[in-house]
Structures are given as structure tokens and as C-alpha cells.
N, C-alpha and C positions, 0 to 999 in steps of 0.2 A: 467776173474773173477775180476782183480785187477781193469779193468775202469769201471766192472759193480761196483762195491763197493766204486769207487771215487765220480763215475754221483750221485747215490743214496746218500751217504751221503755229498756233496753238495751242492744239492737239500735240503736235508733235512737240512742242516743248515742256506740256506738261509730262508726258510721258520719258521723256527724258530726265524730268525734275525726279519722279518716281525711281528711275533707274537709279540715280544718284543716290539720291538718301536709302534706297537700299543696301548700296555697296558699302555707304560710308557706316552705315549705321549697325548693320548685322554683318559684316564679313570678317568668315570663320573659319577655318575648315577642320570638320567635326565626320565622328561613323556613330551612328546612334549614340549619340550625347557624349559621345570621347572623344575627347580633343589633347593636344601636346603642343607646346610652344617649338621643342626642339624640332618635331617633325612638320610642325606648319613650316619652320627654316628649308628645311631638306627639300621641301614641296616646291617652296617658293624662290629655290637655288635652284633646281633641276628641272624645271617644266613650267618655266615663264612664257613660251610658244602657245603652251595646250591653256595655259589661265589666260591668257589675252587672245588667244581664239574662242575661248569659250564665252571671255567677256563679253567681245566685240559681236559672237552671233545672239547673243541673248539681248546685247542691244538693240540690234536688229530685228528684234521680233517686236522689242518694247514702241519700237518706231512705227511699226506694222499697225500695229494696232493703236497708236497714237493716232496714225494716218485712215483707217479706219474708223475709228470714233470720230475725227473731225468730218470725213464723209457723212456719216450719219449724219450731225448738226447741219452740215448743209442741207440733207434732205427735207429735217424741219426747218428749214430757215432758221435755223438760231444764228442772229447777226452781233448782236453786243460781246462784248469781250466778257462781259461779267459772265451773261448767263455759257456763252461755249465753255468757260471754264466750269461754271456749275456744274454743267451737263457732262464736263470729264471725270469730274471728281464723284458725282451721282455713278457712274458707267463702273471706273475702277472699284468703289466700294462694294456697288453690288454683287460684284464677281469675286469679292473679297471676302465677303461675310457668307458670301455660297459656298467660298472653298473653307469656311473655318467650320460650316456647317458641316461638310461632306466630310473632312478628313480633319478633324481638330488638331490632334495630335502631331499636324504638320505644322501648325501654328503656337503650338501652348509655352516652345522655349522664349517666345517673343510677346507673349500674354499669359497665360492661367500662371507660369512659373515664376514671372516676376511681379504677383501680386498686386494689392492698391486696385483702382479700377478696372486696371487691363484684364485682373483674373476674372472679376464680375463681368467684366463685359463679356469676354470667351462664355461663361458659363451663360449667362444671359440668352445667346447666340445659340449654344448646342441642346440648352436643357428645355429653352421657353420657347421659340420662335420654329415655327413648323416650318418643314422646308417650302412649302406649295406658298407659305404667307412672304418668301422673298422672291419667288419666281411673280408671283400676283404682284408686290410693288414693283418689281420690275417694269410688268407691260402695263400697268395701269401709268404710271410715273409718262411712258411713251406715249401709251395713249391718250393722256391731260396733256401734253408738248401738242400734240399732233393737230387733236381739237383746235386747241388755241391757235393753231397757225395754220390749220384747214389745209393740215397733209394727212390723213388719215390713212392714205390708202399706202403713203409712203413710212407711216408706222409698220404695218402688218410686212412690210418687205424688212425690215430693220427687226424684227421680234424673229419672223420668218429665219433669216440670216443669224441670228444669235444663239438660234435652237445646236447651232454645228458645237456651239462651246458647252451644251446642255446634253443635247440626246444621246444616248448610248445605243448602237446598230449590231444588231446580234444578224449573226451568219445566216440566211436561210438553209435549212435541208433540201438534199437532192434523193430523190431515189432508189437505191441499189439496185442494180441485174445481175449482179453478181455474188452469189450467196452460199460459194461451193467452200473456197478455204476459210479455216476459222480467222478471225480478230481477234486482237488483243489490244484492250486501253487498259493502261495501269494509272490509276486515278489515286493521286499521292499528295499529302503537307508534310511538311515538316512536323517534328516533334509531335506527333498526335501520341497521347496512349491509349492500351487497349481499356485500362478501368475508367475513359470519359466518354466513350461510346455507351447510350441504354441502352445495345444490345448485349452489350457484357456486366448491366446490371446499375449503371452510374442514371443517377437520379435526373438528369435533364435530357432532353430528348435530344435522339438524331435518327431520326424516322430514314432519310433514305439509305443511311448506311442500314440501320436494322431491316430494312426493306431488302437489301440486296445480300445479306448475311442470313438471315431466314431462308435463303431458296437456294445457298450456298453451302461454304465451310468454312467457320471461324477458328484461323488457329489461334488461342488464346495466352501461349507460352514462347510467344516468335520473338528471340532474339535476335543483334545485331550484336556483332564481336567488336565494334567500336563506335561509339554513338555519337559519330561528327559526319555531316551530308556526304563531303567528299570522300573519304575511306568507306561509308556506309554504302555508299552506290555501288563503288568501285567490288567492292566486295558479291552485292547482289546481281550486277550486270556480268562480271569475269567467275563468277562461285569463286571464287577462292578466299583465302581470309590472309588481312591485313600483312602479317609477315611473309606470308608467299608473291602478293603485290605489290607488296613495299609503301603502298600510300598510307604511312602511319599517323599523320595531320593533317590540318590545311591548308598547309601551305608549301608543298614540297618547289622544288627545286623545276626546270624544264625535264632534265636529264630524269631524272626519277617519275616525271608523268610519262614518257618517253618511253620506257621500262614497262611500265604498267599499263598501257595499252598498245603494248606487245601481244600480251596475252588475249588467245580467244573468246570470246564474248557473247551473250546472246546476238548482238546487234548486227553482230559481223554474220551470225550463220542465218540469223531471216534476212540479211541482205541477200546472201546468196540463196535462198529459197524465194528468191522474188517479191518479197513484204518490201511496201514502205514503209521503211523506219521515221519517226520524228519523234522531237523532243521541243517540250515548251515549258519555257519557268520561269519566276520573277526571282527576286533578290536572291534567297536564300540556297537559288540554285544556279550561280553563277558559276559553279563548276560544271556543268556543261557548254559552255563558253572557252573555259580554261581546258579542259580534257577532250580528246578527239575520239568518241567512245565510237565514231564510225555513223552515227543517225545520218542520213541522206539529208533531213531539213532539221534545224536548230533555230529555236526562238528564246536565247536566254541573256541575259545581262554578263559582260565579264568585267569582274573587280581586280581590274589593275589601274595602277595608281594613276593614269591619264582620265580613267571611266570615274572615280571617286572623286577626282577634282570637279568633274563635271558638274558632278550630282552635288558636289558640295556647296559647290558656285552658283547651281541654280535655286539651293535650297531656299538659300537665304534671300531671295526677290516674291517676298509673300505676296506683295500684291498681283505680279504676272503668272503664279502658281495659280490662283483664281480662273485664269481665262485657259491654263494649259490640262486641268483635270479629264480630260478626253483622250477621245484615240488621236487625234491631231496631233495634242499636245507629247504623247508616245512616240510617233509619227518624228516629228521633228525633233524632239531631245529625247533620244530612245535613252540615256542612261537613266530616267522615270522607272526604266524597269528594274534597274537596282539601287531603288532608296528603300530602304526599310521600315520609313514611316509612309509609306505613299503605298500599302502595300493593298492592292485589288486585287483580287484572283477571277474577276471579272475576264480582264483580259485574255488570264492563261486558260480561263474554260473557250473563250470564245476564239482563240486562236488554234485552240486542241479541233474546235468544230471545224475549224477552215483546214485544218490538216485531216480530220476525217474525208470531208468535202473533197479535198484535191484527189484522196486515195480512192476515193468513189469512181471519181468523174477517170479517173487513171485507168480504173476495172484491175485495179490492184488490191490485195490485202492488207491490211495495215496493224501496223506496231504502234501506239503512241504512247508514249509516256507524258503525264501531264503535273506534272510537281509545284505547288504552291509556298507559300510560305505562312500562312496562316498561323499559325501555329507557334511559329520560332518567334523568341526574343523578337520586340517588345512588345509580342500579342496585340499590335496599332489593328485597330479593322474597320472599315468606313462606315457612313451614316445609312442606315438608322442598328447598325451590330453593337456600335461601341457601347451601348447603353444597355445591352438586353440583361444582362444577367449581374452587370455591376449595380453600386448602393448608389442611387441619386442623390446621398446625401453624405456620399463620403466628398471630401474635398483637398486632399491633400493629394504629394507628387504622381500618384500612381493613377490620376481619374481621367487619363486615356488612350494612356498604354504604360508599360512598365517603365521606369525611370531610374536611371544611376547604375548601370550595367557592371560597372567594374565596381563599384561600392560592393553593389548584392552581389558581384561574383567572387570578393573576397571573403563574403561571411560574417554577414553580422545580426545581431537581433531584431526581428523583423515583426511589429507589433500586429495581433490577429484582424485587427481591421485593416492592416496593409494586405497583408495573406488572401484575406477575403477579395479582396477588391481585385487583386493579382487574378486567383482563380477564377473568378467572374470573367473577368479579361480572356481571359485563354479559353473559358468559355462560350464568351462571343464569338472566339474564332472560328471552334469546333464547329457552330451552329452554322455561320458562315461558309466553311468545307462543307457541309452535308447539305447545302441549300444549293451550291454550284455544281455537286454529285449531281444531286435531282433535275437539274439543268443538261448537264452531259447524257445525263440517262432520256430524257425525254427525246434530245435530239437524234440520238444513233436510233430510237425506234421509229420518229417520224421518217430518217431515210431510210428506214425497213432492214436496218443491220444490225439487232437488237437479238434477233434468233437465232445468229450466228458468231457473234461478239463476246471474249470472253473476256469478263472485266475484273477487277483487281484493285482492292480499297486497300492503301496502307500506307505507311508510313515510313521514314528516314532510322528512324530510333524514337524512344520516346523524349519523357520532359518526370523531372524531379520537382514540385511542388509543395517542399518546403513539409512532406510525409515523413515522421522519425525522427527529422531535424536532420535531415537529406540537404535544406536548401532549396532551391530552384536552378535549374538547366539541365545539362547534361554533358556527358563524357569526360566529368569533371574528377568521381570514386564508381565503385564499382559496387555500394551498397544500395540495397533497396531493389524492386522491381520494379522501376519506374522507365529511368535512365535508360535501359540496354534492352526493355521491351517495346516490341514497334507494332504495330498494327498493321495486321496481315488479314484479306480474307476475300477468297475468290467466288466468283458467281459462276458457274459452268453452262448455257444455256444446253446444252447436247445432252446434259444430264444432271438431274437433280439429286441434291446430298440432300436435303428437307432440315436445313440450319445444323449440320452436324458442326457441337464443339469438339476442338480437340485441346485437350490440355496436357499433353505431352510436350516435352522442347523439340521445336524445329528452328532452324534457322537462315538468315537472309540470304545465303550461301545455296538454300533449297529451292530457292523462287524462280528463276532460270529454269533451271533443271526438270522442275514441274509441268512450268507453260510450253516449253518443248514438246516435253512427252504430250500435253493435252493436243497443241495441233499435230500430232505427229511429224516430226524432226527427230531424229538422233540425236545422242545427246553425246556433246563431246569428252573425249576422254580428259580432259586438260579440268573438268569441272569436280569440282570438291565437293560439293553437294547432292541430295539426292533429290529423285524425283518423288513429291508427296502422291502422286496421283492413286498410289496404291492404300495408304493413309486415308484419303476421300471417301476412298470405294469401298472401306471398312475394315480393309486387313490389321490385322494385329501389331502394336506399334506402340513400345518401350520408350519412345523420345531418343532423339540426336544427342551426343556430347556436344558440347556448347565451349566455344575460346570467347574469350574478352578481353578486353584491354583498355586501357584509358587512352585521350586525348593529349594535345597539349595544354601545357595550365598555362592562364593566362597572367598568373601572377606569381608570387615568389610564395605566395603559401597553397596551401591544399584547401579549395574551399571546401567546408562546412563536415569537415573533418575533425573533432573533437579533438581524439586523443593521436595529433597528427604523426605523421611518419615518414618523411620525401627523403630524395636524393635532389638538392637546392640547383635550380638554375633560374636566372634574371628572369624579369617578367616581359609581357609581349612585347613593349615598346622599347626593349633593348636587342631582344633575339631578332628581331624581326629584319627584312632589309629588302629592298625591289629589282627586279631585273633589269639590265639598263638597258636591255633590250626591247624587251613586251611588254615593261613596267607592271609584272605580274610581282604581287608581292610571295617575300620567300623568304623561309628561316635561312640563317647567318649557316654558312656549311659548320663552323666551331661549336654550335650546339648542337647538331643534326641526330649524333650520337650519344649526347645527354638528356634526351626529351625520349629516345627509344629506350634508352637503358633506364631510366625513371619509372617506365610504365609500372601502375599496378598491371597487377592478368587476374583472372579468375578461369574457370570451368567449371560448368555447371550441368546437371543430368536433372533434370525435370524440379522437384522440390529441394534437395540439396548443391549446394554452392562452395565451391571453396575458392575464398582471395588471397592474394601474395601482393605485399606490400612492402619495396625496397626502400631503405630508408640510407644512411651513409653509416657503415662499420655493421648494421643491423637489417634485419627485417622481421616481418609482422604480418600472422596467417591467422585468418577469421577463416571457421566454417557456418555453415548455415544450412537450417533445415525450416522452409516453408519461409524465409528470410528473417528469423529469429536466431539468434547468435548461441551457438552451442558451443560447451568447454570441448575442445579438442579430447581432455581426461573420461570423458563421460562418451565418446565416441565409441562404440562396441561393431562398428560396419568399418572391415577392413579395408574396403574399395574407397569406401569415401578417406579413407584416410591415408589414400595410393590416388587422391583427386592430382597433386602436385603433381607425382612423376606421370599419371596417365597426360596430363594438358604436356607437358613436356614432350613428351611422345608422341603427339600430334604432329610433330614438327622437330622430328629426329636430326635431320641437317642443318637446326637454326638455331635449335633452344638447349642445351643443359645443365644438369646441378651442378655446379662445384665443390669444392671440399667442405667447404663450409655451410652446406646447404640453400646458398644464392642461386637464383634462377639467372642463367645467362646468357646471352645473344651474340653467337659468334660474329664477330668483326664490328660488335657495337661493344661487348664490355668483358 
């Protein structure tokens, strides 16, 4: 009893030693590498409850598993104080250097970034060392203890047991008998565009999106009238666009989400057609957490300021991030699912399966929306992605994932082996999405719902890639066909297009409207958009007029805007302010109306584009034809030069010229 009671506390002191020097040593609190002294104050004045609950439960896991490992040492009789601490410090390590292995980029603010040995050793770790050669010293390490203390058989329960912190358990498939109403999975990243998919011609492959675009219809010209997650959904799920919704950022108000899913919705009318609805998504889709778009089942992370502190608090204990990279580890600290550098879309494929599964076993149809973040800022993606398409010999801030978010989102010169290394990065993702597509697709045919399932690859908006000297992100200008195009493209099993492109403008406002009509539902009058199904099936088709509009900026300038042009308001960490209710973060209500009357807008009709840019006393109108910039003088097409008042006209009760030929926003400016 006296060495069970030594092993165990220990154990548990060493583990406690660990909790310590983490706290002391990295606590921050940061959102992908931004941080503020001001707003750590505010954090650490208003929500001292949720940081000392958070503390004290993460203590308690640290203990857990302190208590844990010293079990173990007792199974091998490890009796001396020396070697039980050996054997602790052997245990944490390894689970340490697994997790720098699996997810680097959860690790490199605390090694690759601060240089001298710590960067070598990270690299050391992700570039040289196979993952299979740390699992092998793991059970070899156990199995020389075990020998030597002739527990052999009480290793293989201890290796046995350590598999829960290892193995990943994917959902089996059930079945179907039920094969009369259509499905629908819309299988979604963030920021993908259409020119990084090879099926629309881009040099690296994505075999199962081309696989499923091939036996479909790719529209190749699909806009999104505002390229931020939250307005972009909002937009696709209600058809309507941004000013008729009112979600013009992301960060509105309770009162203005409140508003906006007032409005009729796909989600609402396949509730009422007896579809289970569900929705699943890590980080980048924590507005489905924040907005009540009506789904029956919801699996998503929401970012208000009690969920951030979490994720902040836990980030920084590298060494228990080691033993928590599992569904366990999900499990007990769900805020995992919105950290941005921790980003799996493992889960959200295999979660999306468990909600196929339930609708099965239900003998119901099913709706699922499956939205990743792959894609979004900072292109982080696990091992063995982070390396496929990046330079194994670049070695600076960007080698694995993007770095310095508010640097590169104010604009600055960005050297071509940074640019490279970036789009390598964003290309790991892609490759990543199209590997857990092929995942999703194999399972709906094993439970034989494949023949009836209509499935839907696309995306939020796109991503700007530093094309024209565009920059990188999105919803930031309204140049380029990067930003404001989203990847659309449906598979119809009932009937085949045989990969019909369309390069006509449609837009996100259409996609609703569409899958309606394909399951047969009516389509409600409340919806803006149309239905393309007539489009698929060959009829004749001029393109949609197209609205756009910008985001909010996150800073006081216009990134990567040259010859710039705004109407000034503060940057995000002054507009910005938290509910003291929901602790959902929300712009300040005294900007509310200067971030809407700032917008650029554009409308666009398939090859030509016309933008409208307010600046203060002035504004400033680019047109565009195939997105090459045309003298307005040289314009001989009077329509295009009637772009302004027709985008106007779209939205007669909200938007007019004034005397001065200002575009303007009744009760905004």
C-alpha cells in the first residue's frame, strides 16, 4: 500500500509541476497570434469565474492523468523515486513530441518561432522523425520496463489502454430501406476557390471533387454578394442578400441576428417536409452556434468570449495538448473545436457520418450541412498535409501555417518565397477537403444512400492569394475574382449533367432555390434567388445580375488597396465590444452605421464588373471587363454604364443616388 501511495502521489506531483510551469511560463490570451494588453485587462476584469473554472478543470485532468501514469509504474513495479519520475517524464514527453508531430503548428509560438535550438528541434521532430518511429519507442521503452520486471503481460494492458489517446474510431455504416425521398449533404470549407480545384483546370490534383463534378454541374462563375462565413450563409440558407438580412458582418448585435432569422429559410421548410436537418463545423463555423438557423441537431463551436478564454487557457498547456488530440480530448474540452490551429475536419466528416447514421436509423431524410475550415486563415492542417505541397526547405515564419494575421491583413510586401510557401499551405488544405469528400462519399454508398443522395461541394466565398497584388483573404476590396467567388457544384444522382460547365454568373442566393426544386418542395416566395435546375438541364441562360459588398475592415486602412479610397473608422480592437449577457462578441452600436455606409458594392453580369468606392467628400468607380480595368471613356455599352443605378435598383427601398452621385443607405447615411 505504502508504494501504491508513493507511485500515485509522484505522479501526481509531477503532474502538477507540469501544470505550473505552464501557466507561469506561456499564459496569454491570444486568437490566432493576436493578442492586446488592453483586452487581456477586460478579460481578466469580467470573467475571473469562467478563467478559474477553466483553470481548476484542466487541473484536474493534469491530475487524472498524473494518477494514471503512476498506476501504470505500479503495474511495472517501478519502486524507486528516481526511476517513477523517469518514467513520468519518459510518458509526458512522448505524448508531447506526438502532438508537435501531429499538429505543429500548435506548438511553433513556443519552439520553431523563438528560434536557437527550440526551432531545430520542432523541425527535427516534423521533418525527420516518422510518426510510426515514436509510437515504436513508445511500446518498445514499455516493453524493455516490462521484461526487466517480468510484467509483460501487464505492458500490453498499459500500450492496450494508451491506444484511447492514439486511435481515431470512425462511425460504422448502417443500411438504408428507405430510398424514396431524395438527400441532401452539402459538403462545404471555407474559403476554397473555383481556380484550385483540377477540375476547373489548377495544376495539383483533387481527384474527388473532379470525380463528383464530372458526373455533375460546375458552376464556374458562383458568386457570394459578401465574402464573410456569417452573411455568406446567411444569405445562401434565407436567398436573400445581405441588405434585405441585415447580417452585413460578423459580428452583429443579438437584436439583428434575431431579425435575420425571422426570415424563411431552406432549413425551416425541410423541417416542415419532415427532413432531418443537422449541421456540423469546427472553428470557422461557429456561427452556427451564434445563429438559430432552425437545424434539429447542431455540432459547432460558438465564439463568445467565455468559449475563447477557454480555448485560450487550454492552448497554452503543450504538454496535456499531447494526451488530448482525440475524440476524448473533444469530449471533455469541446472548445477544441474552435481553435484555429487545432483544426481537423476529421471530426466534422465523422460527425456529419453519425448524423447521416441517426437519419437512417430514424427512416427519415436527411439535410446535412457539413462546413470545415480547411481552408480559412491560417491554412494549419495536421500530419502528414502540412508538408505536401509546401518547400521542405523554406524555414521562415510561414513553415506551418500562415503567421502575423494583422501584419498581412494590413498590407505589406510579401517576398515570393513567403507567397509560395503560403499557397503550398492553402494547398495542403484543399487536398485535405477532397480526401475527407472521398471519405463522406464512400460511406453514404456503403449504407446504400448514394443512389439517392444529392450532394453539393462548395464553398463559403473564396480566398485572395496575393493574384494582381490583391493580397491574401477575403471580404476585404471587391477586386479580383478571387474573393467573391465560391465554389459551387452539384452531383444529381436521378440525373446526369455529364460535368456540364457553366460560366454564366449565378449566385449563393440560387442554392436554396435549386435543391428545393431538385427534391420537389416549393419554393418560397420570400426567396431572391432562383432555381438553376433549368440551367443543368440545358435551357438557355444569360447569367444572374450579381450585388457585392465588402466586410468589415479589420484595421484603419484598406488592405492591399494601392491607390486607396475609405470612409475611416477605428480598427477592430476599438469597434469591437461583448455582450454581457452571452458574452457573444459585437461591434460597439456607434460604429454599426459607419462600417454599412463605408461599404464598397460592386454588380457584376457575368464578364463585366462595375465597383463603387466611398471614400470621405469623394468616391471612386472602377469598371471591369474579364477583371481588367477599363477607362470608363472608352466604355461604348450603355448598360454597363447604367451598372450603378441598375445595383441600385435592386434594392429600391434601401439604396439611392444622391445629388451628388453618392450611393446611399436609407437610415445608414
Amino acid at each position: 500500500m505504502d508504494d501504491f501511495r508513493k507511485n500515485i502521489r509522484l505522479s501526481s506531483v509531477f503532474a502538477f509541476s507540469i501544470f505550473l510551469f505552464s501557466l507561469l511560463l506561456y499564459l496569454n490570451l491570444s486568437y490566432m497570434g493576436v493578442s492586446d494588453k488592453n483586452i487581456e485587462s477586460v478579460i481578466l476584469k469580467n470573467f475571473k469565474t469562467t478563467i478559474i473554472s477553466c483553470t481548476l478543470k484542466i487541473l484536474l485532468v493534469y491530475l487524472l492523468l498524473g494518477i494514471l501514469i503512476g498506476f501504470f509504474s505500479i503495474l511495472l513495479k517501478i519502486r524507486k523515486t528516481r526511476n517513477i519520475l523517469l518514467f513520468n517524464i519518459f510518458f509526458w514527453l512522448i505524448f508531447w513530441i506526438r502532438g508537435i508531430k501531429l499538429f505543429p503548428q500548435l506548438y511553433k509560438g513556443e519552439l520553431y518561432l523563438k528560434g536557437t535550438f527550440l526551432k531545430y528541434f520542432q523541425m527535427f521532430i516534423t521533418d525527420y522523425i516518422p510518426l510510426f518511429v515514436i509510437y515504436l519507442l513508445f511500446v518498445l521503452v514499455i516493453l524493455a520496463i516490462s521484461i526487466k520486471k517480468k510484467r509483460i503481460l501487464f505492458s500490453i494492458v498499459i500500450i492496450l489502454f494508451s491506444l484511447i489517446f492514439i486511435v481515431k474510431f470512425k462511425v460504422s455504416p448502417v443500411k438504408s430501406e428507405n430510398n424514396t425521398k431524395p438527400n441532401v449533404l452539402i459538403f462545404a470549407t471555407d474559403s476554397l476557390r473555383p481556380k484550385s480545384i483540377s477540375y476547373n483546370g489548377y495544376f495539383r490534383k483533387t481527384p474527388n471533387i473532379d470525380k463528383l463534378f464530372s458526373k455533375g454541374v460546375n458552376f464556374l462563375n458562383a458568386k457570394v454578394s459578401l465574402a464573410r462565413t456569417l452573411s455568406s450563409w446567411t444569405s445562401v440558407l434565407t436567398s436573400t442578400l445581405p441588405p434585405d438580412h441585415r447580417i452585413r458582418h460578423m459580428f452583429p448585435t443579438k437584436k439583428k441576428l434575431k431579425s435575420s432569422i425571422k426570415i424563411k429559410n431552406i432549413v425551416s421548410v425541410l423541417n416542415k417536409n419532415n427532413y432531418s436537418t443537422s449541421i456540423v463545423s469546427d472553428f470557422a463555423g461557429d456561427i452556427f452556434a451564434r445563429v438559430d438557423y432552425g437545424f434539429k441537431k447542431v455540432k459547432a463551436p460558438h465564439l463568445a468570449v467565455q468559449n475563447f478564454i477557454k480555448g485560450a487557457s487550454l492552448g497554452i498547456h503543450y504538454f496535456l495538448l499531447g494526451f488530448l488530440l482525440n475524440r476524448t480530448g473533444r469530449d471533455v474540452f469541446p472548445e477544441m473545436w474552435g481553435m484555429p490551429l487545432y483544426e481537423d475536419p476529421y471530426y466534422v466528416t465523422e460527425h456529419t457520418k453519425k448524423y447521416i447514421k441517426e437519419s437512417i436509423k430514424e427512416n427519415k431524410p436527411f439535410f446535412v450541412l457539413a462546413f470545415s475550415s480547411n481552408n480559412h486563415f491560417p491554412y494549419s492542417t495536421k500530419y502528414p498535409y502540412y508538408d505536401f505541397y509546401t518547400n521542405k526547405k523554406y524555414f521562415k515564419v510561414h513553415k506551418y501555417c500562415k503567421d502575423d494575421m494583422m501584419k498581412t491583413y494590413s498590407g505589406y510586401y510579401v517576398p515570393e518565397d513567403d507567397k509560395k510557401q503560403i499557397i503550398g499551405l492553402y494547398d495542403n488544405a484543399t487536398k485535405l477537403f477532397d480526401d475527407n469528400l472521398g471519405e463522406i462519399l464512400k460511406f453514404i454508398k456503403k449504407c446504400d444512400v448514394d443512389k439517392n443522395t444529392i450532394v453539393i461541394v462548395m464553398s463559403d466565398h473564396g480566398e485572395n492569394l496575393y493574384e494582381d497584388g490583391y493580397g491574401a483573404g477575403h471580404g476585404d476590396h471587391l477586386r479580383g475574382e478571387y474573393s467573391n467567388s465560391m465554389t459551387f457544384g452539384i452531383y444529381n444522382p436521378f440525373e446526369s449533367y455529364n460535368g456540364l460547365r457553366v460560366s454564366k454568373t449565378v449566385r449563393e442566393i440560387d442554392i436554396a432555390p435549386t435543391i428545393l426544386d431538385l427534391i420537389g418542395i416549393d419554393i418560397p416566395k420570400t426567396f431572391g434567388g432562383k432555381s438553376l435546375l433549368p440551367v443543368m438541364q440545358g435551357e438557355k441562360f444569360e447569367g444572374y445580375p450579381v450585388y457585392m459588398e465588402t466586410g468589415l475592415w479589420y484595421s484603419t486602412s484598406t488592405p492591399y488597396i494601392n491607390d486607396r479610397i475609405r470612409i475611416y473608422y477605428p480598427g477592430i480592437k476599438e469597434i469591437l465590444d461583448f455582450d454581457r449577457g452571452t458574452g457573444d462578441i459585437i461591434i460597439k452600436n456607434k460604429y454599426e452605421k459607419k462600417v454599412i455606409g463605408a461599404k464598397y458594392r460592386a454588380f457584376q453580369v457575368n464578364e463585366k464588373k462595375y465597383i463603387y468606392m466611398p471614400g470621405n467628400g469623394k468616391y471612386k468607380e472602377e469598371y471591369y471587363i474579364n477583371e481588367k480595368l477599363i477607362n470608363k471613356d472608352d466604355i461604348k455599352d450603355k448598360g454597363f454604364l447604367n451598372y450603378k443605378q441598375k445595383m441600385v435598383d435592386m434594392f429600391k427601398y434601401k439604396l439611392y443616388i444622391d445629388s451628388n452621385g453618392f450611393i446611399r443607405e436609407y437610415g445608414v447615411n
